[in-house]
C-alpha positions as CSV (number, residue, x, y, z in Angstrom):
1,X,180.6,35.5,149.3
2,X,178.4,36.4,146.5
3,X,175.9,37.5,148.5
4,X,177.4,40.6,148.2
5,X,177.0,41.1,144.2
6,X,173.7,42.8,143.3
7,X,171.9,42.5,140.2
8,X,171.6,45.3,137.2
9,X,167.8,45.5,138.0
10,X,168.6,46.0,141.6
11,X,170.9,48.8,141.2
12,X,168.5,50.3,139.0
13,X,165.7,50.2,141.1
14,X,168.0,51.5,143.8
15,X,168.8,54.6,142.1
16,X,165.4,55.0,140.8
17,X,164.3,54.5,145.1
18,X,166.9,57.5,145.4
19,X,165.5,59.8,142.7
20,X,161.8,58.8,144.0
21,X,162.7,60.0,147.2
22,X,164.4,63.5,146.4
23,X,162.2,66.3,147.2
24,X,164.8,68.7,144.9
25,X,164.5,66.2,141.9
26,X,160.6,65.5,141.7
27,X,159.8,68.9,140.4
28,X,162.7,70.7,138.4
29,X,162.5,73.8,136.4
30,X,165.3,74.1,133.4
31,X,165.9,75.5,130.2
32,X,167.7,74.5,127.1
33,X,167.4,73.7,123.1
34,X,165.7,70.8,121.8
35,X,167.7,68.7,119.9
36,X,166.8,64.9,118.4
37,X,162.7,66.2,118.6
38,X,160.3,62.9,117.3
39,X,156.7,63.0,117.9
40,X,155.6,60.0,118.2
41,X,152.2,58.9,116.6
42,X,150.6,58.0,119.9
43,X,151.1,61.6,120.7
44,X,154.4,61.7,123.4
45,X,157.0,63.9,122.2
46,X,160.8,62.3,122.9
47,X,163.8,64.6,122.5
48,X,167.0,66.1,124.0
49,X,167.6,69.1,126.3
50,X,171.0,70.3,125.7
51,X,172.9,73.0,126.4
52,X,176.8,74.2,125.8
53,X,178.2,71.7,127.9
54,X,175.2,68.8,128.5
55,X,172.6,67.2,127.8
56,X,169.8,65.3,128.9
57,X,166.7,62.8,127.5
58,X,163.3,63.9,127.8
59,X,160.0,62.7,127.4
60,X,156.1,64.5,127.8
61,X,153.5,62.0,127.3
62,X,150.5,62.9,125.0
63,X,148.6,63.6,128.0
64,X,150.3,66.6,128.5
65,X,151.7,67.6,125.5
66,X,148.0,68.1,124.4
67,X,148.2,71.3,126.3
68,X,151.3,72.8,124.7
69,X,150.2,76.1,123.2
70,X,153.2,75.7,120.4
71,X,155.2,72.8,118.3
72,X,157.9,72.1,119.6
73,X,160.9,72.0,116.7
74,X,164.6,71.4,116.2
75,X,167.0,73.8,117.9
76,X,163.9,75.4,119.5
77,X,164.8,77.3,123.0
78,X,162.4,76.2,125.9
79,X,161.4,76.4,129.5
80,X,160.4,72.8,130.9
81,X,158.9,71.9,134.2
82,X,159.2,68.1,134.7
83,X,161.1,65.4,137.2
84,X,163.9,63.7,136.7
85,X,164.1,59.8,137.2
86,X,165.4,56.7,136.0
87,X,164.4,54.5,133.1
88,X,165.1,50.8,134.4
89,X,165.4,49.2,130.9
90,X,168.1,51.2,130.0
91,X,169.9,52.2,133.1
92,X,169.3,55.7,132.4
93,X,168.5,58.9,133.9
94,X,165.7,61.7,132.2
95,X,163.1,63.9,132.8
96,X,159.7,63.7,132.4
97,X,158.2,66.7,131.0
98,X,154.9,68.1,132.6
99,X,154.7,71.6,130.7
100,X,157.1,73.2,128.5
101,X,157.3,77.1,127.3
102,X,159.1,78.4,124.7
103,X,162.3,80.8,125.9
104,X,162.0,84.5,124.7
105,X,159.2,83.9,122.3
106,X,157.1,85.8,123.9
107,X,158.7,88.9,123.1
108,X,159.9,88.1,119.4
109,X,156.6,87.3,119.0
110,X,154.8,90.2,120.1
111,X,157.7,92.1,117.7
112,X,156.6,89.8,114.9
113,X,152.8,91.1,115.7
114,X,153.5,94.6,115.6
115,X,155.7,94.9,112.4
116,X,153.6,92.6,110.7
117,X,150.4,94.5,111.9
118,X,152.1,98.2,110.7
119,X,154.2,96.7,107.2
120,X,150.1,95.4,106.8
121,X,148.6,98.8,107.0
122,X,151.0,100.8,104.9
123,X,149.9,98.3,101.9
124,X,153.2,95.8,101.6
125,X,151.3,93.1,101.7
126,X,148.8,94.1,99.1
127,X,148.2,91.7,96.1
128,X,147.8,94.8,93.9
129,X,152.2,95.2,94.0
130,X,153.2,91.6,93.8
131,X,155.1,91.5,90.3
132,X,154.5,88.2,88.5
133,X,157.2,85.4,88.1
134,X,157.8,84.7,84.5
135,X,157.3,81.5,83.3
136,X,160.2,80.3,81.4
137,X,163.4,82.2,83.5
138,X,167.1,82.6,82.2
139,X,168.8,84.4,85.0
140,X,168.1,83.7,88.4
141,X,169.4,85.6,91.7
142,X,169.9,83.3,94.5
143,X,170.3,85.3,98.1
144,X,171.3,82.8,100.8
145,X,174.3,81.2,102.8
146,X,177.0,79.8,100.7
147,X,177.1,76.5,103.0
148,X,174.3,74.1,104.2
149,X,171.6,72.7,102.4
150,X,169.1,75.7,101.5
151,X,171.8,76.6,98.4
152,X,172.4,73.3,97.5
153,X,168.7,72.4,97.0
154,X,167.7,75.1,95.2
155,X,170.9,74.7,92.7
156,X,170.2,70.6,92.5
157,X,166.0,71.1,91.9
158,X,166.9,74.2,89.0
159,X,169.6,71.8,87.2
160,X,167.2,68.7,87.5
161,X,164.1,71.1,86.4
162,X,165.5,73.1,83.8
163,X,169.2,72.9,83.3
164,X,168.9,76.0,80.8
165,X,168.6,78.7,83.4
166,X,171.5,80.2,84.3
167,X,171.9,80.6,88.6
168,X,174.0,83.4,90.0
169,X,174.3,83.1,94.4
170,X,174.5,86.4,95.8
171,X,176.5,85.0,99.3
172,X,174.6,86.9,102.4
173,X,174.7,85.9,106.0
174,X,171.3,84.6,107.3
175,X,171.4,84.9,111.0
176,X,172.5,86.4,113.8
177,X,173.2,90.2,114.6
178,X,174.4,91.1,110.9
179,X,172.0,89.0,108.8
180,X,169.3,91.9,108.1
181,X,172.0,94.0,106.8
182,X,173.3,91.9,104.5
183,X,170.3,90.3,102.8
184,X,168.9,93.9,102.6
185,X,172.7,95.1,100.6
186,X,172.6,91.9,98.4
187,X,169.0,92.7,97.7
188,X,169.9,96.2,96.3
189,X,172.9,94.2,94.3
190,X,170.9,92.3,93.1
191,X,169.4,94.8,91.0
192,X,172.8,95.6,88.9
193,X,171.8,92.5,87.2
194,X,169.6,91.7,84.5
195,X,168.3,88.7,86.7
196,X,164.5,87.7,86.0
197,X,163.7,86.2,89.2
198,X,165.7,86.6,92.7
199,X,164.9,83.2,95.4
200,X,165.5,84.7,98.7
201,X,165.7,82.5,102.0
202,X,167.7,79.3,104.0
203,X,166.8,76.3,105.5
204,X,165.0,75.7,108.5
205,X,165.6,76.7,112.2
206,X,164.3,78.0,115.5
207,X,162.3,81.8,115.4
208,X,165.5,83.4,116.7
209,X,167.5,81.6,113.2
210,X,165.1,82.9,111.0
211,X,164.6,86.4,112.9
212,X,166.5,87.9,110.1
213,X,163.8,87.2,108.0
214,X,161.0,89.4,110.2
215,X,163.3,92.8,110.4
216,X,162.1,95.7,108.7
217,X,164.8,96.7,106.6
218,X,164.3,93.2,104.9
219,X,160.8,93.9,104.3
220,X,161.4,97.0,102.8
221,X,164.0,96.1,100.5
222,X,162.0,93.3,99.4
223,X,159.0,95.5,98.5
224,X,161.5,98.3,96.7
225,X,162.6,95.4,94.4
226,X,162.1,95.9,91.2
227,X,162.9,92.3,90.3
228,X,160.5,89.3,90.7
229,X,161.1,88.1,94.3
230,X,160.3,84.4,96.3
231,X,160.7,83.7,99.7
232,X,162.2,80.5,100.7
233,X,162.2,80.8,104.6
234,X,162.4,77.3,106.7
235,X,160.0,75.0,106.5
236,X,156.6,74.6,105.6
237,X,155.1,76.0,108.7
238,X,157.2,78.8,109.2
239,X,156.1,82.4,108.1
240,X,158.1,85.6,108.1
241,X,157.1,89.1,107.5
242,X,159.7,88.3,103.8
243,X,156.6,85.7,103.1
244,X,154.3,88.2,103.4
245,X,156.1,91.2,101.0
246,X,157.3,89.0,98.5
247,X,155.9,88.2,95.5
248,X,155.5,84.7,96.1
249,X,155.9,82.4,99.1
250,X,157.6,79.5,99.0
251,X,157.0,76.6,102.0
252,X,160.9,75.5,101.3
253,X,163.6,76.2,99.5
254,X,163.0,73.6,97.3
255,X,159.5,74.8,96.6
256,X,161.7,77.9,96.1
257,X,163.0,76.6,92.9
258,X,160.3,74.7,91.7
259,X,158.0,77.8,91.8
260,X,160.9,79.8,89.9
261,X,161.5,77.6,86.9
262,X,159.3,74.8,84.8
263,X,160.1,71.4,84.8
264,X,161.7,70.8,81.6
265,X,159.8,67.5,81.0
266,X,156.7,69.2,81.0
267,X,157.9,71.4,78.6
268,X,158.7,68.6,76.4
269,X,155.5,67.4,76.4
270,X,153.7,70.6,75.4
271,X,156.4,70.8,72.9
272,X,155.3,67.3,71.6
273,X,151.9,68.1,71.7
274,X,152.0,71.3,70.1
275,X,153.9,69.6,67.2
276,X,151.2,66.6,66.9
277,X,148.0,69.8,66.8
278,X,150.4,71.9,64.2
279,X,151.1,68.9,61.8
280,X,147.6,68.0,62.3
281,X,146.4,71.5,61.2
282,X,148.7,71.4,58.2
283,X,147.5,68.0,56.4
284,X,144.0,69.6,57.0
285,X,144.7,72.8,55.7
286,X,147.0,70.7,52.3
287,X,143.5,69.0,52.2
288,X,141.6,71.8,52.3
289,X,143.5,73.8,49.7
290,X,143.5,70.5,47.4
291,X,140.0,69.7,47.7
292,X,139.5,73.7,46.3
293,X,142.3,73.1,43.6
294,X,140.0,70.1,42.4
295,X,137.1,72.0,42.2
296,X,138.8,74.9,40.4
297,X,140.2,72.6,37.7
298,X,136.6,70.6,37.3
299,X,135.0,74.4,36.7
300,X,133.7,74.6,33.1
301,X,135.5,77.7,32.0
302,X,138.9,76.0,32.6
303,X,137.5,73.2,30.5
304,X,136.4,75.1,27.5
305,X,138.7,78.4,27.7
306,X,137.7,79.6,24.2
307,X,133.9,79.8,25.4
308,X,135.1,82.4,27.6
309,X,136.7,84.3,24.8
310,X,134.2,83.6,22.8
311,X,131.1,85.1,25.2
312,X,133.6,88.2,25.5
313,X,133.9,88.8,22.1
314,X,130.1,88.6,21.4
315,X,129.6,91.6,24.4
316,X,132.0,93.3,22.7
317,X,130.0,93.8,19.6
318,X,126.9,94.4,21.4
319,X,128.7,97.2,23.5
320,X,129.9,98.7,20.7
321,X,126.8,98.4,18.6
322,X,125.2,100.6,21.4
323,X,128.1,102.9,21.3
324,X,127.8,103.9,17.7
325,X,123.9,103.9,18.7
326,X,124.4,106.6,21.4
327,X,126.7,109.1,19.5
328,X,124.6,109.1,16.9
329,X,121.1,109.8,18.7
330,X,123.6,112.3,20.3
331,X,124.0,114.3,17.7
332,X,120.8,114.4,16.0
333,X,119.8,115.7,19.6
334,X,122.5,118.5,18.9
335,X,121.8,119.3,15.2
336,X,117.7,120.0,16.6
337,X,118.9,122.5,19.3
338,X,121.1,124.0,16.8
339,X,118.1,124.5,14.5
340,X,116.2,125.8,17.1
341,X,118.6,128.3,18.0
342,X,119.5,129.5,14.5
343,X,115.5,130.1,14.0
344,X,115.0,131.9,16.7
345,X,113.9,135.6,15.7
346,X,116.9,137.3,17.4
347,X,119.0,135.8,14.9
348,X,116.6,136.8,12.4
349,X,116.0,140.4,13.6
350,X,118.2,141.6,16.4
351,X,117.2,145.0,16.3
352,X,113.8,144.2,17.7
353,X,115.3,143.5,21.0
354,X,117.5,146.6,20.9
355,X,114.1,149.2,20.6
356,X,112.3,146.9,23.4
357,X,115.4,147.6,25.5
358,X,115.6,151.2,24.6
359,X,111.8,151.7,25.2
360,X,111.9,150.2,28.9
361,X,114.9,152.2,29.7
362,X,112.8,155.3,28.6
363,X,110.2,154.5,30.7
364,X,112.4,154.0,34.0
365,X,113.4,157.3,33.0
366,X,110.3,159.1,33.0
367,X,109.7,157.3,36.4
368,X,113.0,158.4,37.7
369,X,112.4,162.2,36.8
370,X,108.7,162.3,38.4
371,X,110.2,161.0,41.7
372,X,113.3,162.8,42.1
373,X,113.3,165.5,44.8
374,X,115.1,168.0,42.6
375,X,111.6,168.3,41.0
376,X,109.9,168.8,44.2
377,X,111.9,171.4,45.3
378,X,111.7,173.1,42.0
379,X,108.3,173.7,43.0
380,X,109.0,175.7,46.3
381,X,109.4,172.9,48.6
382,X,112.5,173.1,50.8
383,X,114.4,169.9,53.0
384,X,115.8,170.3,56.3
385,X,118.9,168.0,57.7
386,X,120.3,167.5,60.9
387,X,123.4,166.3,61.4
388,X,123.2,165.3,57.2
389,X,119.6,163.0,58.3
390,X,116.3,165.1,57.1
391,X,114.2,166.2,59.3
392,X,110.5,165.0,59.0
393,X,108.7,166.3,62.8
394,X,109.4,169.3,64.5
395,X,109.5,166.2,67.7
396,X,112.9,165.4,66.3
397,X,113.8,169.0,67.5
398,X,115.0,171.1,69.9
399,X,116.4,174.7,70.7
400,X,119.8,175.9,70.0
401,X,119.7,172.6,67.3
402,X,122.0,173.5,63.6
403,X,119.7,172.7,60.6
404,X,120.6,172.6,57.1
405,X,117.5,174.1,54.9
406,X,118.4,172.8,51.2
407,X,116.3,175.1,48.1
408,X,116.6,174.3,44.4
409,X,119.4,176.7,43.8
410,X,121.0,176.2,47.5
411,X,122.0,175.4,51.0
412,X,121.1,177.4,54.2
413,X,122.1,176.9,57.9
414,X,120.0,178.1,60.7
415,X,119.5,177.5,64.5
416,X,116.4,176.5,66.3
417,X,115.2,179.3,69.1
């Protein structure tokens, strides 16, 4: 009778005869999302295919999962080619993966190429327009989903890392259809606010959850902000075109926050250090300034004051000795030009100079009266003008020309012929 019970192994193996045996099952080609992904560190890859309704286990062994052109990740949409059959151990049913695509990459990809390519080109990316992050923040602009872990890291890391900040979240959808459009309107609210740094991203996901993140109008509004910007998109490996605009890239969200605010122990100890090298510098300057007060008081005038007053006093007199020395040489000086001046023989006999004037003047006279013209014409000699200039060649003439013919006693006018 109990010949007819079979054992768990037995049924196993049965099924697993079955699956063997089923042309339709030993090469299947199906999509769906990874779920539960773990690389293992021999290199096979275990994980779920799921999709709204089921799932199933899969496995691709290092062998062939060293051909995979990509990573595979959580929530990551792919194409698998792969047969299904029956692990024995457990009782259960998966597939084994042979090669594995990822579903519409391809063509988000090439997208991601393009606008990346032509944002390039028209200088977004350029160093020379990223705006630097200040140092020591007070209020910080948070754009990202109200709910999951991206806000709540970046809100936990700020409060551990400097509590003094003050963090302001600017809610914004951050995937599907109307994502772009809403980072890109809380981006340009953002700038109604005196904030000093704005952390822009969310947590991790598949290319299509982070697609938000690679649309133009993001970009650009990124770029046009006039505040300080970070991006905080996924995870470490993940890039967007918002990496690339931004002023600074974060890997995570939480690198997000760390890169926007110092850590407030640090701080401390600059504080504390700063303290120690300024009360160091002020016993060595109180030295300094005592050591100078000490030589001060040991100089020998402080000692003997009146020696000062004393040496004063003495090059007093001598100044004034050479004073009195000075206004009298002064005016001796004076009294001999005065003497001088008083002997001369113009005081003496002034009218000497007034006949030595009057004679010279006679004399220019004389000389004045032989070279006059008057005289010369007085001796028959005429002088002819033209145009009031005399007339000294005949070259300077010519016919039909009005002279002017002065005599001694007259003027006459005549016309060349």
């Amino acid at each position: 009778m109990n010949n007819k019970y079979i054992t768990i192994s037995q049924l196993n193996r049965y099924i697993k005869y079955k699956l063997d045996n089923d042309e339709n099952l030993n090469e299947v080609f199906i999509k769906g999302e990874i779920s539960n992904f773990k690389a293992h560190t021999r290199g096979h890859y275990y994980f779920t295919l799921k999709d709204e309704n089921s799932r199933i286990s899969a496995i691709m062994f290092a062998s062939n999962t060293k051909n995979l052109k990509f990573i595979p990740k959580e929530g990551m949409k792919v194409l698998v080619t792969g047969k299904v059959n029956v692990y024995e151990v457990a009782g259960s049913y998966q597939i084994y993966v042979n090669d594995m695509l990822e579903d519409g990459v391809g063509n988000l990809y090439i997208a991601y190429e393009q606008l990346k390519e032509k944002l390039q080109k028209e200088g977004l990316f350029s160093t020379a327009h990223k705006k630097p992050i200040p140092k020591i923040p007070t209020n910080i602009g948070i754009i990202t989903a109200p709910t999951g872990a991206a806000i709540r890291d970046i809100l936990s890391t700020i409060k551990r890392r400097w509590p003094l900040a003050n963090t302001y979240l600017l809610p914004a959808l951050v995937q599907g259809e109307d994502a772009k459009f809403s980072i890109e309107r809380q981006i340009k609210f953002a700038e109604e606010f005196n904030f000093d740094v704005l952390i822009i991203g969310r947590g991790g996901g598949s290319i299509e959850d982070l697609w938000a993140f690679n649309e133009e109008i993001v970009a650009r509004a990124i770029y046009n902000c006039t505040i300080p910007t970070i991006s905080a998109v996924g995870h470490e490996v993940d890039f967007t075109i918002a990496d690339f605009v931004a002023d600074l890239r974060a890997p995570t969200p939480t690198g997000a926050a760390e890169l926007a605010v110092p850590n407030i122990n640090n701080i401390k100890e600059i504080i504390k250090n700063l303290k120690i090298r300024s009360n160091k510098v002020i016993i060595h300057k109180l030295q300094i300034n005592r050591q100078r007060l000490e030589e001060i008081k040991n100089r020998y005038i402080f000692k003997n004051p009146m020696n000062l007053y004393l040496a004063k006093e003495q090059q007093f007199d001598i100044t004034l000795e050479r004073l009195k020395t000075s206004i009298k040489n002064l005016t001796l000086n004076k009294k001999e030009d005065l003497h001088k001046i008083t002997s001369s023989y113009i005081f003496k006999d002034p009218t000497k100079i007034i006949d030595n004037k009057k004679n010279k003047y006679v004399n220019l006279l004389g000389k004045l009266e032989t070279l006059s013209p008057l005289k010369t014409l007085k001796r028959g000699y005429t002088f002819t003008k033209k145009d009031g200039k005399v007339i000294t060649t005949k070259k300077d003439l010519k016919k039909n020309d009005l002279l002017e013919v002065e005599f001694v006693d007259g003027t006459v006018n005549t016309k060349v012929i």
